[in-house]
C-alpha positions in Angstrom: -93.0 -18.6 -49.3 -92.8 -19.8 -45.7 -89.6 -21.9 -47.4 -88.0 -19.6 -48.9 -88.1 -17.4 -46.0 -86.8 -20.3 -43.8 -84.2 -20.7 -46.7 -83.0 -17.5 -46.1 -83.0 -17.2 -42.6 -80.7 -19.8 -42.2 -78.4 -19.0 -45.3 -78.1 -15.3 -43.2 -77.1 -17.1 -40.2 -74.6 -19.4 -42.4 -72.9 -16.4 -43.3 -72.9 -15.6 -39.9 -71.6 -18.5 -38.6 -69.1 -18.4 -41.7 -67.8 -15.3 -40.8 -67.4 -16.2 -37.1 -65.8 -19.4 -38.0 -63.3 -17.2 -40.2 -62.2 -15.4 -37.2 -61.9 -17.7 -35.1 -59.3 -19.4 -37.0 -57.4 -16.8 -37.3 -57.6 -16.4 -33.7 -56.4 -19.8 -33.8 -53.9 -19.3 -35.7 -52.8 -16.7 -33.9 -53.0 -18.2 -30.7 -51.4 -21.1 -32.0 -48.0 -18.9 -33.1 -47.9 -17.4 -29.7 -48.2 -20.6 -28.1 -45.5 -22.4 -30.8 -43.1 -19.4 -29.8 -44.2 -19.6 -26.1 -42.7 -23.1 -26.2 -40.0 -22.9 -28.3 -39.1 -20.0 -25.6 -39.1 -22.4 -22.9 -37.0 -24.7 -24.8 -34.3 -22.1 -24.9 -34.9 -20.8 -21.4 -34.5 -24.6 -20.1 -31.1 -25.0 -22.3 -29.8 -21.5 -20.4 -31.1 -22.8 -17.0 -29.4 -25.9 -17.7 -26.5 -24.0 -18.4 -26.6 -21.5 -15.7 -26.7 -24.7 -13.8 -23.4 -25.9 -14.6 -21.7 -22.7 -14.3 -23.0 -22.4 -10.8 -21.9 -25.6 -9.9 -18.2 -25.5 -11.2 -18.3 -21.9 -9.5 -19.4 -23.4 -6.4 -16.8 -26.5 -6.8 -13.7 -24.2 -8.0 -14.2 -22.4 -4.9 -13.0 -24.6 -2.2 -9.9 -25.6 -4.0 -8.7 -21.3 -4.6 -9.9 -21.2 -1.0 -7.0 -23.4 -0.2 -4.3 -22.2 -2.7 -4.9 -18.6 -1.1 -4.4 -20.5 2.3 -1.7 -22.0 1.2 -0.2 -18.6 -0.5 -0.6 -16.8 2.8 1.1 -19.2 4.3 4.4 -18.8 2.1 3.9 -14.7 2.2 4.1 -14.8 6.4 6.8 -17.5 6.1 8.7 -15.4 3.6 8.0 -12.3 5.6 9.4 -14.2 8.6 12.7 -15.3 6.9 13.3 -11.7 6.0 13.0 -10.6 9.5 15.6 -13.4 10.4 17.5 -12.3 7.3 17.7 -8.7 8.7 18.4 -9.5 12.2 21.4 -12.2 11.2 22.4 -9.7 9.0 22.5 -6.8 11.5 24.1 -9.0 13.5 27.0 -9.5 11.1 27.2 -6.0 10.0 28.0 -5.5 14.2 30.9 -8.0 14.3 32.1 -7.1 11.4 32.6 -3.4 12.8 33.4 -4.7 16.0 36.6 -7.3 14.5 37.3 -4.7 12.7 37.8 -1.6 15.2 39.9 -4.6 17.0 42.5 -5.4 14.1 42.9 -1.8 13.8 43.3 -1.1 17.7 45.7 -4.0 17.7 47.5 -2.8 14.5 47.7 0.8 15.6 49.3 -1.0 18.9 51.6 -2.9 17.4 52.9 0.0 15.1 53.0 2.1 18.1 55.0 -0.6 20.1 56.9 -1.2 16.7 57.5 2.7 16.9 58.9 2.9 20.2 61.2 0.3 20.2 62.9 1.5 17.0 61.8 -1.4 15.2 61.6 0.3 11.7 65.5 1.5 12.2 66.6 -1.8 12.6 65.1 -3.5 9.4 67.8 -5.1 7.7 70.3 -4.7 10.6 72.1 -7.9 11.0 70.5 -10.1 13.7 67.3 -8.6 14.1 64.2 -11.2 14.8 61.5 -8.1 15.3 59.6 -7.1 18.5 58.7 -9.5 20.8 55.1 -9.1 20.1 55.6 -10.2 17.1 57.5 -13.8 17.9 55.2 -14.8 20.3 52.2 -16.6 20.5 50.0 -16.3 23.6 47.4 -18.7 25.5 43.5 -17.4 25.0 42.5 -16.2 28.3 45.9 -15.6 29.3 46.9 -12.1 27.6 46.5 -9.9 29.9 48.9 -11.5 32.6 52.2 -12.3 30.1 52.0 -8.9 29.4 51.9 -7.7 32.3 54.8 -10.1 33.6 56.8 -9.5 30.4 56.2 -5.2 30.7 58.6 -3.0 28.3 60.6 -6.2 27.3 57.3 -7.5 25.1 57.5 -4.2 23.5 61.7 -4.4 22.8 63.8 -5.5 19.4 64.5 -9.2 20.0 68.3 -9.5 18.3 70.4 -13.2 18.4 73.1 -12.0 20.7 74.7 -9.9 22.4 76.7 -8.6 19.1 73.6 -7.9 17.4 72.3 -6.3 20.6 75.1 -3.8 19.9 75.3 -3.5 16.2 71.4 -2.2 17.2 72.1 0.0 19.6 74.6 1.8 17.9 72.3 2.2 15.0 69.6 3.5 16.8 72.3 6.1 18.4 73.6 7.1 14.9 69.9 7.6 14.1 69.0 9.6 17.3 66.0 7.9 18.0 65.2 5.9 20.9 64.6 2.1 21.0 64.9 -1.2 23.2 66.7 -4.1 22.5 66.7 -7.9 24.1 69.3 -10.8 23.1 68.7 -14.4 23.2 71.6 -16.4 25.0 71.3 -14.6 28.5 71.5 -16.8 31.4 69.3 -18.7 32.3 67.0 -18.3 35.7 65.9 -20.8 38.4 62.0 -21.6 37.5 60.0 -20.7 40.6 58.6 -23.9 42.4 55.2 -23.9 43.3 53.2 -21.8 45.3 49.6 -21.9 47.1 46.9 -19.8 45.8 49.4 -19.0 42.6 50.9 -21.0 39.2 53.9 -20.5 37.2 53.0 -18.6 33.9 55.7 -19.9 31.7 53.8 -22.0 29.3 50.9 -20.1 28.8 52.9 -18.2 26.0 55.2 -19.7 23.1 57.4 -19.0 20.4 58.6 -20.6 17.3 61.5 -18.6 16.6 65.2 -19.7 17.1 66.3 -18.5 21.1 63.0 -16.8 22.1 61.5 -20.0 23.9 65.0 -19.7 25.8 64.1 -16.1 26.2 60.8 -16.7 27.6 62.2 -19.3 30.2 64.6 -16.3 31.5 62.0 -13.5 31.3 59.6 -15.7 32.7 60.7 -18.0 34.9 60.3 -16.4 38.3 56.8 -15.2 37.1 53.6 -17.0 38.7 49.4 -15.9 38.5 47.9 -15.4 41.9 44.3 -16.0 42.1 43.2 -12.6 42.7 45.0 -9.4 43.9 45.2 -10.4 48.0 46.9 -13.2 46.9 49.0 -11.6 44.5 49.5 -8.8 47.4 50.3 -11.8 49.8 52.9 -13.6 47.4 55.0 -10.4 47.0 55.1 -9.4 50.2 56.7 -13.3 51.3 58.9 -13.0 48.3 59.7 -9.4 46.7 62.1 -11.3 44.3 58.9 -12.8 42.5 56.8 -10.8 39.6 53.4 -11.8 40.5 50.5 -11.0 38.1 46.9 -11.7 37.9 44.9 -13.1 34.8 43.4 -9.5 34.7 46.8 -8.0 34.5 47.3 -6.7 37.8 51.6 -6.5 38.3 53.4 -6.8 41.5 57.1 -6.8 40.7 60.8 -5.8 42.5 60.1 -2.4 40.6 56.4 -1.3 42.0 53.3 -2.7 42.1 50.3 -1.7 39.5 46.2 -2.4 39.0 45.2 -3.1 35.3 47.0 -2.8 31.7 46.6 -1.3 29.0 48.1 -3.0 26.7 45.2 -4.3 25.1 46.7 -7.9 23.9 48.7 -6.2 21.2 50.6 -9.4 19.4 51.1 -10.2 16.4 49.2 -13.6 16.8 46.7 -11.4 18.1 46.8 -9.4 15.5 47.1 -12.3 12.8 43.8 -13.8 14.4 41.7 -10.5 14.4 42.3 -9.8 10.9 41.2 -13.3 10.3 37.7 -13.2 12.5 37.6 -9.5 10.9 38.1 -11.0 6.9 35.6 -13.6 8.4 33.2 -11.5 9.8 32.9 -9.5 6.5 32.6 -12.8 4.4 29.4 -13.5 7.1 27.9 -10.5 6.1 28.2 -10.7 2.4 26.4 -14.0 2.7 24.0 -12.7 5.1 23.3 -9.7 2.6 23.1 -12.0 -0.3 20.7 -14.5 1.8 18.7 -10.7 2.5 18.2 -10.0 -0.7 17.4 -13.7 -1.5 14.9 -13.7 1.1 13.4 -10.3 -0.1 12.9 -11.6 -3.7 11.2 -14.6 -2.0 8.9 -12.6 0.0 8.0 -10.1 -3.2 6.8 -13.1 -5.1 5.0 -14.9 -2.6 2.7 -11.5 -2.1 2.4 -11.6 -5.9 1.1 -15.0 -6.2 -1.4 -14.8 -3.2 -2.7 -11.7 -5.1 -3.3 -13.4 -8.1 -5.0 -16.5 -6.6 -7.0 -14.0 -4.6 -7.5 -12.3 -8.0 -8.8 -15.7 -9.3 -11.0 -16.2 -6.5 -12.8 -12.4 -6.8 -13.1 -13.8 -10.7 -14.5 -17.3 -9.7 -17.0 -15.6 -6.5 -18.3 -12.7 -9.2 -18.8 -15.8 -12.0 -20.9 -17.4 -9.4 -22.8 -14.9 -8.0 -23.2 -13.5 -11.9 -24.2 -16.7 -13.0 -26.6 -17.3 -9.7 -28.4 -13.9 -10.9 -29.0 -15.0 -14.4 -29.9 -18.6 -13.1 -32.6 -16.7 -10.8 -33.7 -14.1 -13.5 -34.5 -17.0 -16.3 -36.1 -19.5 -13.9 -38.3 -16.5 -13.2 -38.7 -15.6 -16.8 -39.5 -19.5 -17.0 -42.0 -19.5 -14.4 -43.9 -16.6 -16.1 -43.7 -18.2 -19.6 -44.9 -20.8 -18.0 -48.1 -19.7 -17.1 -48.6 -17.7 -20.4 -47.8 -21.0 -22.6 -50.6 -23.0 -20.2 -53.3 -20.0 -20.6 -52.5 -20.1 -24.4 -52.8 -23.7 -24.5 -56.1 -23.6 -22.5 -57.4 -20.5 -24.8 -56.5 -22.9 -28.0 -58.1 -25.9 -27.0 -61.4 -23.4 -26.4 -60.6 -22.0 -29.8 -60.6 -25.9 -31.0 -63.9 -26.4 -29.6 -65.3 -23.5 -30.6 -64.3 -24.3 -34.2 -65.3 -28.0 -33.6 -69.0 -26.8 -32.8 -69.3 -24.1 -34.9 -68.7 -26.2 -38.0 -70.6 -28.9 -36.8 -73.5 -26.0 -37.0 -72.5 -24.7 -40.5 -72.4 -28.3 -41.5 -75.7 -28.8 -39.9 -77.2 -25.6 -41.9 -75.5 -26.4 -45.2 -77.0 -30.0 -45.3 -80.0 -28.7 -44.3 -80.1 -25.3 -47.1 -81.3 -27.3 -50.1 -84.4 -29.0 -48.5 -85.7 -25.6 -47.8 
């Protein structure tokens, strides 16, 4: 009887022991799943770090070079902006000549037409004999305007004719016209050159002609003519010699018939004319360029702020990858860390589940072999 009790005693506790055994394995097999997905987790999690890794890094490398293209775009931008600012001064510049040659060939033409005018230069067309105006045979020395007319007077405003019988032919058209006009003729008799004088020099030469019997002309009109140094001198000159028609370069006159300050002539010859309508047709070919090298310039400058905002766009993208990727590098090596410790307290809890197993068959074992003695 004391057997059979002890028999039972220890098949109870075998059940016991069974049962416990029971759950713990399923314990362990539970704990075993957690700790199997714990570490497949960290697998992943070290595959994204890794990755988050090398995003950072080619962040981190592509920034330095962007860096330097936006540098480098600035750069172009304030040197385009620069060559528009030249672009508009040189062109302001040119739009100012351009007004200013121009108001001179018009002065000069309206001068000529007036001269033209008053000489009854457009009643003689086609007369017989007829050069044109003196104005418009002669070709005067730069610098030296102001005194030929001055020296010449009315007679650079007159009809030039070939002779006396055209002179009269002219005149007697202009009288059956009833206009006024003045004529000169070639041919006249010639004048002794003045010789030389201190403080003064002759002013034939500083004006030309290529037309048949005006350089004659010129020596005649001219040839007791000189330029004083300034107006004393001119004063002084006249005074020793009244027969003399002394002029400054400024166009002071002091002739036989009155002395005067200034002209206002204005340079009105046709060469004059002929070269301000060249440095006017000149002037306006400046500014088309200079327009054309504006708008080239603006085009310039409009794309080089485009392209330093798009490699200033691609730098926002490449700092926001970074810092993105940085964030998610720092979230998952915290996620890590804490999965970490979790796989390590499963694998601890496990290896006490193991042992527990471990002893508590050794017991059941223990109690089986021992169940059919008793």
């Amino acid at each position: 009887s004391r057997a059979a009790s002890a028999a039972a005693e220890v098949r109870g506790e075998l059940r016991s022991v069974r049962s416990s055994v029971d759950r713990s394995e399923n314990e362990r097999r539970r704990v075993a799943d957690r700790a199997e997905q714990a570490t497949r987790r960290l697998a992943e999690l070290d595959g994204e770090i890794e990755r988050l890794r090398t995003e950072v890094a080619e962040a981190a490398a592509g920034e330095g070079p962007l860096v330097d293209e936006l540098t480098a775009a600035e750069s172009q931008r304030l040197a385009a902006a620069a060559e528009v600012e030249r672009a508009t001064t040189e062109r302001q510049r040119c739009a100012e000549s351009r007004s200013r040659t121009s108001a001179r060939a018009e002065a000069l033409q309206m001068a000529l037409d007036s001269a033209r005018a008053k000489a009854g230069a457009e009643r003689l067309v086609g007369v017989e004999g007829v050069l044109g105006t003196l104005l418009e045979l002669v070709t005067i020395e730069d610098g030296w305007a102001d005194a030929v007319e001055a020296a010449l007077g009315d007679a650079l405003a007159a009809v030039v004719v070939d002779g006396p019988g055209s002179a009269r032919r002219a005149l007697a058209t202009l009288r059956g016209a009833g206009t006024t006009g003045a004529v000169i003729a070639t041919g006249g008799a010639s004048r002794e050159p003045v010789g030389a004088i201190d403080g003064a020099v002759p002013l034939l030469g500083r004006v030309s002609s290529s037309s048949t019997g005006v350089p004659e002309l010129l020596s005649s009109l001219l040839a007791r003519a000189v330029v004083a140094e300034d107006v004393d001198r001119a004063v002084d000159i006249a005074l020793a010699d009244p027969s003399l028609t002394v002029v400054t370069r400024e166009g002071d006159r002091f002739a036989p018939s009155g002395w005067r300050i200034g002209t206002s002539s204005g340079g009105a010859t046709a060469a004059a004319l002929a070269e301000a309508v060249a440095a006017a047709e000149s002037a306006d070919a400046a500014l088309q360029a200079a327009e054309q090298g504006l708008s080239a310039a603006v085009a310039e400058l409009e794309r080089a702020r485009s392209a330093e905002v798009e490699v200033g766009r691609r730098l926002d993208l490449n700092d926001g990858r970074f810092h993105a990727a940085s964030e998610a590098l720092e979230s998952a090596q915290s996620r890590r860390r804490e999965l970490a410790g979790e796989s390590e307290s499963l694998a601890s809890s496990l290896e006490g589940l193991v042992a527990h197993l471990e002893s508590e068959r050794t017991r059941m074992a223990e109690m089986e072999s021992v169940l059919p003695s008793l």
